[in-house]
N, CA, C and O of each residue as an XYZ file, in Angstrom:
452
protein
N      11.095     34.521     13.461
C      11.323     33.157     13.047
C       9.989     32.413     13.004
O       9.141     32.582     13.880
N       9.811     31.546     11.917
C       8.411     30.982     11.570
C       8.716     29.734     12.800
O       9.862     29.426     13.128
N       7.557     29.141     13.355
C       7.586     27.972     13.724
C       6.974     26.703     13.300
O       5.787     26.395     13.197
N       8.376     25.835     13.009
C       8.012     24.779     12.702
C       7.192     23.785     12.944
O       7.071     23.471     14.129
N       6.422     23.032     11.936
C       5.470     21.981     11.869
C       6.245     20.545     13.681
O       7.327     20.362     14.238
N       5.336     20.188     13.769
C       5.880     18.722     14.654
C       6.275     17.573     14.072
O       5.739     17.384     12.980
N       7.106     16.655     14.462
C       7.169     15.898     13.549
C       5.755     14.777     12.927
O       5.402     13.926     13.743
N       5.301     14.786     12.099
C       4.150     13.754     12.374
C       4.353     12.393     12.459
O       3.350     11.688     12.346
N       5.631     11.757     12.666
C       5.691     10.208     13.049
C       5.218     10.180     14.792
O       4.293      9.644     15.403
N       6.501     11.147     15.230
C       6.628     10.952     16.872
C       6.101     12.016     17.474
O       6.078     12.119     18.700
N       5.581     12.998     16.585
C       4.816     14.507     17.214
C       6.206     15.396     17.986
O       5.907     16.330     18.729
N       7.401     15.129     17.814
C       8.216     15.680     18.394
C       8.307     17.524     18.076
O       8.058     17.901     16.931
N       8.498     18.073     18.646
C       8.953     19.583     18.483
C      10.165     20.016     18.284
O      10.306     21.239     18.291
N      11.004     19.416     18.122
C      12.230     19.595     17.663
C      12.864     19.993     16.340
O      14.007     20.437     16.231
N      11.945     19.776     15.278
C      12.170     19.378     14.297
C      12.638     21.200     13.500
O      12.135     22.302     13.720
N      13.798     20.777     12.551
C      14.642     21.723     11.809
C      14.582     21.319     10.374
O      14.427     20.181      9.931
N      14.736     22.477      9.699
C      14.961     22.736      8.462
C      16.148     22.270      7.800
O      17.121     22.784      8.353
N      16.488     21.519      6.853
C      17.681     20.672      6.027
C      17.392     21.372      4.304
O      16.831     20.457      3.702
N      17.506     22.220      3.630
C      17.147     22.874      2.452
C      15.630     22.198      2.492
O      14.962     21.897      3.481
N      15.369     22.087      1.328
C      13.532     22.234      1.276
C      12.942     21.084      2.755
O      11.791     20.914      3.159
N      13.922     20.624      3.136
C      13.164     19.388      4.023
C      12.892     19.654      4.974
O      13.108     20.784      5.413
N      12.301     18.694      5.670
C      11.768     18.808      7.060
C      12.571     17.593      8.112
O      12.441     16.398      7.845
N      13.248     17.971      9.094
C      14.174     16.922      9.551
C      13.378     17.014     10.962
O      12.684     17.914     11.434
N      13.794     15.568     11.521
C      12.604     15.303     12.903
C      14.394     14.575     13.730
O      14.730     13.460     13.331
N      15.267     15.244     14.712
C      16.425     14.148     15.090
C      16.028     13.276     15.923
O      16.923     12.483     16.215
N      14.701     13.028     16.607
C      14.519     12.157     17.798
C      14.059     10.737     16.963
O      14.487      9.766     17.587
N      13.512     10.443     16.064
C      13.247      9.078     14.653
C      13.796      9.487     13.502
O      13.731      8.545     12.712
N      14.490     10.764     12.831
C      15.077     10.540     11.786
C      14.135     10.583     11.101
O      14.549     10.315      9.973
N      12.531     10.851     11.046
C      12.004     11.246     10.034
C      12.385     12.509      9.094
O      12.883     13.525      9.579
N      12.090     12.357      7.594
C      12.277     13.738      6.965
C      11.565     13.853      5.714
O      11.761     13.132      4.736
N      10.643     14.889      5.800
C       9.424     15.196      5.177
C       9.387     16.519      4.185
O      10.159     17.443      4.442
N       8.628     16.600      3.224
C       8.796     17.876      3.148
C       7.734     18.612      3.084
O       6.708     18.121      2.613
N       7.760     20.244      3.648
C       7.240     21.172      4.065
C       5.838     21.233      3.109
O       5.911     21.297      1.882
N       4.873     21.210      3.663
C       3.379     21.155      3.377
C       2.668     19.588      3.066
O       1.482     19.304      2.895
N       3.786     18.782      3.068
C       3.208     17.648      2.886
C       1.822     16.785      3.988
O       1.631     17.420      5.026
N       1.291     16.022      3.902
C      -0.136     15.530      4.347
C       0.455     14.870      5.787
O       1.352     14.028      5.744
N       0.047     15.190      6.682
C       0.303     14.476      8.291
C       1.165     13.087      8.131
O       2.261     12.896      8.658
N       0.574     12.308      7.438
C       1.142     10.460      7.009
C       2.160     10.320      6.491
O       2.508      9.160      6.269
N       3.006     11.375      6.109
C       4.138     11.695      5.567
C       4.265     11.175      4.235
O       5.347     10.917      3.707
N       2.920     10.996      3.598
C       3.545     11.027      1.802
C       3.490      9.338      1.637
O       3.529      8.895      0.490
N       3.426      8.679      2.434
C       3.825      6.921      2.382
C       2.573      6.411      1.470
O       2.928      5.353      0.950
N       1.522      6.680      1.154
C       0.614      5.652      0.155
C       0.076      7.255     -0.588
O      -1.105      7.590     -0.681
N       1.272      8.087     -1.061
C       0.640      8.803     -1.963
C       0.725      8.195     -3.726
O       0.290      8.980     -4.568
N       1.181      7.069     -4.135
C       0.920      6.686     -4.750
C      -0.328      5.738     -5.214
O      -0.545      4.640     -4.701
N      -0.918      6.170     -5.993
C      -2.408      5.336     -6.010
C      -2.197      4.346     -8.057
O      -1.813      4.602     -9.198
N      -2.722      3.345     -7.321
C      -2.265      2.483     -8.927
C      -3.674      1.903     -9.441
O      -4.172      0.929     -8.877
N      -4.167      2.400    -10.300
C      -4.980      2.351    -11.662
C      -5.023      0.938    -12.122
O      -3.978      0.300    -12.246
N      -6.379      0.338    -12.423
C      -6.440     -0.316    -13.679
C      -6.614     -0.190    -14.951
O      -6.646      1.014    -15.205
N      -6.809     -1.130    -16.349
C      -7.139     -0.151    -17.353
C      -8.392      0.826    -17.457
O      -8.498      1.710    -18.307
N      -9.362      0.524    -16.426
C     -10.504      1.342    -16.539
C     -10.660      1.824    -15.350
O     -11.861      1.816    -15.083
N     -10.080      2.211    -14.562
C      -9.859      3.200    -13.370
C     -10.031      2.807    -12.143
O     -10.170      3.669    -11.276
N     -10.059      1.492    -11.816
C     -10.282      1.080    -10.445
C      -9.184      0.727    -10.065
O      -8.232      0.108    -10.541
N      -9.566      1.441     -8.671
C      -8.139      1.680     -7.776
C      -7.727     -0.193     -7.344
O      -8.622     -1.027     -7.209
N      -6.218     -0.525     -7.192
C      -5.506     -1.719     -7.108
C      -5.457     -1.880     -5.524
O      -5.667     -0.751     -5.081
N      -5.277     -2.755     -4.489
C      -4.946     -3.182     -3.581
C      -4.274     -4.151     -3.630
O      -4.884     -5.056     -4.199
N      -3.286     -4.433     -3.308
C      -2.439     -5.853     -2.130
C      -3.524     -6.778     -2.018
O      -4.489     -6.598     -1.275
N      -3.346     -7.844     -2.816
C      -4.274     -9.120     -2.648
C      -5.697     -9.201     -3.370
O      -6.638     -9.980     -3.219
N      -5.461     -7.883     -4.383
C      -6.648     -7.957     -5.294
C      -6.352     -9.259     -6.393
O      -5.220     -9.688     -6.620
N      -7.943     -9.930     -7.191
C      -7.883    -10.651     -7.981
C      -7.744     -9.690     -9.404
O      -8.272     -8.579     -9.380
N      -7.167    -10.052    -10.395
C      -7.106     -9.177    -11.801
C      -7.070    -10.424    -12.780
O      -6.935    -11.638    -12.626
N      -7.287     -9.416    -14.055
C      -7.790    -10.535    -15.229
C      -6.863     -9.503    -16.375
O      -6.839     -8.274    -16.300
N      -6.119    -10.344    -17.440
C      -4.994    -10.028    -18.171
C      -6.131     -9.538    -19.187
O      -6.962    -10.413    -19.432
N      -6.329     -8.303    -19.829
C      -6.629     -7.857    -20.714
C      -6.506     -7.954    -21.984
O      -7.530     -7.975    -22.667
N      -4.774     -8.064    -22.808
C      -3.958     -8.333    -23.914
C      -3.015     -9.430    -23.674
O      -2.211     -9.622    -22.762
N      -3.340    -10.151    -24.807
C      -1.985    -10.986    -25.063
C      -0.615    -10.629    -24.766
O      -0.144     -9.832    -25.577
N       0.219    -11.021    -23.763
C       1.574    -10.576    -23.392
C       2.317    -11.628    -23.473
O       2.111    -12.666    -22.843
N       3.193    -11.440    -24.222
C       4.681    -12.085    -24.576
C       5.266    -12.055    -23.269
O       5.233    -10.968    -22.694
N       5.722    -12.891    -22.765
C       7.098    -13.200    -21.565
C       8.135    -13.173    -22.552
O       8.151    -13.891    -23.552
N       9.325    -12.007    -22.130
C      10.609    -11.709    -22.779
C      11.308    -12.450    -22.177
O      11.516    -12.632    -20.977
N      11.711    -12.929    -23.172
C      12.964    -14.163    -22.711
C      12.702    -15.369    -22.775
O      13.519    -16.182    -22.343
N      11.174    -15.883    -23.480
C      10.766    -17.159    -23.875
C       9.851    -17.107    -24.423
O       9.193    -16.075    -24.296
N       9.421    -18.025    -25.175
C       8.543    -17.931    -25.441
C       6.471    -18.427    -25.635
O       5.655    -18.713    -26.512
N       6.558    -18.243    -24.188
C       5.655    -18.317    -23.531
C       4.614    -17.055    -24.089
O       5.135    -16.119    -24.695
N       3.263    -17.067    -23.881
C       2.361    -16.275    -23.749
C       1.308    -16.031    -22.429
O       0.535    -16.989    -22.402
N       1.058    -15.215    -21.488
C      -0.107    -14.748    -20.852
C      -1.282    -14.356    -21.799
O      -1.352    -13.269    -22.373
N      -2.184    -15.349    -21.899
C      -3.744    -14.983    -23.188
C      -4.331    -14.282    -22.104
O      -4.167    -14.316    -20.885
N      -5.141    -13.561    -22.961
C      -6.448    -12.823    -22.445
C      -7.064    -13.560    -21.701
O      -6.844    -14.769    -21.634
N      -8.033    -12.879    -20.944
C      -8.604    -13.452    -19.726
C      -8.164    -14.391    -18.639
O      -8.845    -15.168    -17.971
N      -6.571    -14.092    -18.602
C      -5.604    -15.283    -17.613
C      -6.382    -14.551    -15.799
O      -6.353    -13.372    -15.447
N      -6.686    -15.156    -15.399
C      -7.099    -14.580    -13.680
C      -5.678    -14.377    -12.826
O      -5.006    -15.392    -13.008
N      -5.329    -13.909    -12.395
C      -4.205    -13.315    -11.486
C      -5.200    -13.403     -9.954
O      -6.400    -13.131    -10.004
N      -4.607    -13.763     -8.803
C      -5.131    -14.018     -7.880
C      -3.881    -13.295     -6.831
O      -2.709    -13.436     -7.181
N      -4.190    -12.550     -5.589
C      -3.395    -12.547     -4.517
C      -2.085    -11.389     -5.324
O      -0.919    -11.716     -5.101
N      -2.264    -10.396     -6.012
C      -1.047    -10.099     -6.674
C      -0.782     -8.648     -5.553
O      -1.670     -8.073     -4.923
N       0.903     -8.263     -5.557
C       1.168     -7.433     -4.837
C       1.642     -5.898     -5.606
O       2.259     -5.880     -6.671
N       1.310     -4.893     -5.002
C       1.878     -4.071     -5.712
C       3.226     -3.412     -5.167
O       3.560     -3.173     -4.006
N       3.951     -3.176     -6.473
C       5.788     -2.645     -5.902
C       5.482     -1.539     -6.806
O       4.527     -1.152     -7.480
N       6.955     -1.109     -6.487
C       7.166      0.528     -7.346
C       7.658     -0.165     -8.473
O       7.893     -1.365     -8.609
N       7.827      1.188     -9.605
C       8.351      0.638    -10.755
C       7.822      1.124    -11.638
O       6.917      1.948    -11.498
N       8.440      0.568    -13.189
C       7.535      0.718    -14.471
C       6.498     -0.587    -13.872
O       5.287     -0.454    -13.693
N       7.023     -1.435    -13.701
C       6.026     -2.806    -13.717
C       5.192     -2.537    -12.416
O       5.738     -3.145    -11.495
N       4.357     -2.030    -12.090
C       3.750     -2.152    -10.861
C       3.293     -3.262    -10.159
O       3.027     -3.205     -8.959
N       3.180     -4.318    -10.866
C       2.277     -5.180     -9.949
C       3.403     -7.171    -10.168
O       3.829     -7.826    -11.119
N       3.392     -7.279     -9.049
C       4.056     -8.669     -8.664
C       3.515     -9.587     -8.562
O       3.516     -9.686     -7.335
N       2.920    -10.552     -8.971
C       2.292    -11.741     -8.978
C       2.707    -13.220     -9.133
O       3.901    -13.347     -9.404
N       1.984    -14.406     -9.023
C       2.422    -15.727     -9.605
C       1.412    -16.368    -10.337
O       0.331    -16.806     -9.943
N       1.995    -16.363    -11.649
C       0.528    -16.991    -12.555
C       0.874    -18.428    -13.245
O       1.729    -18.762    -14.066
N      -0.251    -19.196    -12.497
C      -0.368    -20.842    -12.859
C       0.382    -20.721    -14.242
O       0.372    -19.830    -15.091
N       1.247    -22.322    -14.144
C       1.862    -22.614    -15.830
C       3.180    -21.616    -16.547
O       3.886    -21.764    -17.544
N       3.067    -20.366    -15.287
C       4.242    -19.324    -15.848
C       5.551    -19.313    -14.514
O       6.776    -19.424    -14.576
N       4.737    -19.153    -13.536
C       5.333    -18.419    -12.365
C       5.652    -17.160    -11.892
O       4.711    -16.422    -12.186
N       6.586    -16.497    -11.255
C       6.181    -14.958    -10.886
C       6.885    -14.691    -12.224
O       7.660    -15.236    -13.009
N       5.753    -12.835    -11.947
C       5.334    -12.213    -13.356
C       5.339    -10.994    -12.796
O       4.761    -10.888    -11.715
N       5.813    -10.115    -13.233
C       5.703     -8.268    -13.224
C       4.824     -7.467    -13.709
O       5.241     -6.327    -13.916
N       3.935     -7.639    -13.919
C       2.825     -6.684    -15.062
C       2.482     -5.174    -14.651
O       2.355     -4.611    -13.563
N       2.407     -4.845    -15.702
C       2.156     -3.120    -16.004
C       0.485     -3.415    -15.603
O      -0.190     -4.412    -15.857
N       0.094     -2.129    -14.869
C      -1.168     -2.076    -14.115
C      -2.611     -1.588    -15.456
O      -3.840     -1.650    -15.403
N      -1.551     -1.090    -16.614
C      -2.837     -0.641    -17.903
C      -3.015     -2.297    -18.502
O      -3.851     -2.552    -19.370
N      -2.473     -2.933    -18.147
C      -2.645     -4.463    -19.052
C      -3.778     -5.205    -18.219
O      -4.149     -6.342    -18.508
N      -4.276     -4.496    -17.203
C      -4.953     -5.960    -15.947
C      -6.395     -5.311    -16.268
O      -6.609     -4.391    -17.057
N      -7.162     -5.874    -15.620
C      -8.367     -5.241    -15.078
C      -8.646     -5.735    -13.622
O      -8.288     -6.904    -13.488
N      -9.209     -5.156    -12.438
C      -9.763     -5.990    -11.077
C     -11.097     -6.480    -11.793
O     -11.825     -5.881    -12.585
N     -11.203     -8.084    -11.128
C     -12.155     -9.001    -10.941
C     -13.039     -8.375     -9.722
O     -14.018     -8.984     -9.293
């Protein structure tokens, strides 16, 4: 019998096999097998249009003219985005932009300031 990984939240030794997963019963973590110690939580990394990596509370600058669906409002080029958050999604990034209010934008439309 192979022996299993620990859990990497609580380091527990307990931890059993659930089909491809990795089950931890003392926190209910569940991971799967070869994955990175941190359990996978910021393996998503989000892009601007020219490759700089995004953070939580970065400033960005609107690249293209974007239509707001559902009115007809415009975001122009060079609008500054300040303090914006990133979520999952098609729309990656959550923000509030003066004159509009909160806004969803796709992360190829921005650039970081």
């Amino acid at each position: 019998m192979t022996a299993l990984p620990p859990c990497p939240k609580c380091n527990s030794e307990y931890t059993y096999e659930d089909g491809d997963q990795l089950v931890c019963p003392e926190c209910a973590h569940e991971w799967k097998a070869g994955e990175n110690a941190d359990g996978g939580d910021d393996a998503r990394v989000i892009k601007d249009s020219v490759g700089n990596l995004l953070q939580d509370g970065d400033t960005i600058t609107v690249i293209k003219d974007l239509k707001v669906k559902g009115s007809s409002l415009v975001v122009k080029v060079g609008t500054k985005v300040k303090n914006i958050r990133l979520v999952d999604g098609d729309h990656d990034i959550d923000c509030k932009i003066d004159g509009i209010g909160a806004m969803k934008l796709k992360s190829e439309f921005v650039r970081k300031v």
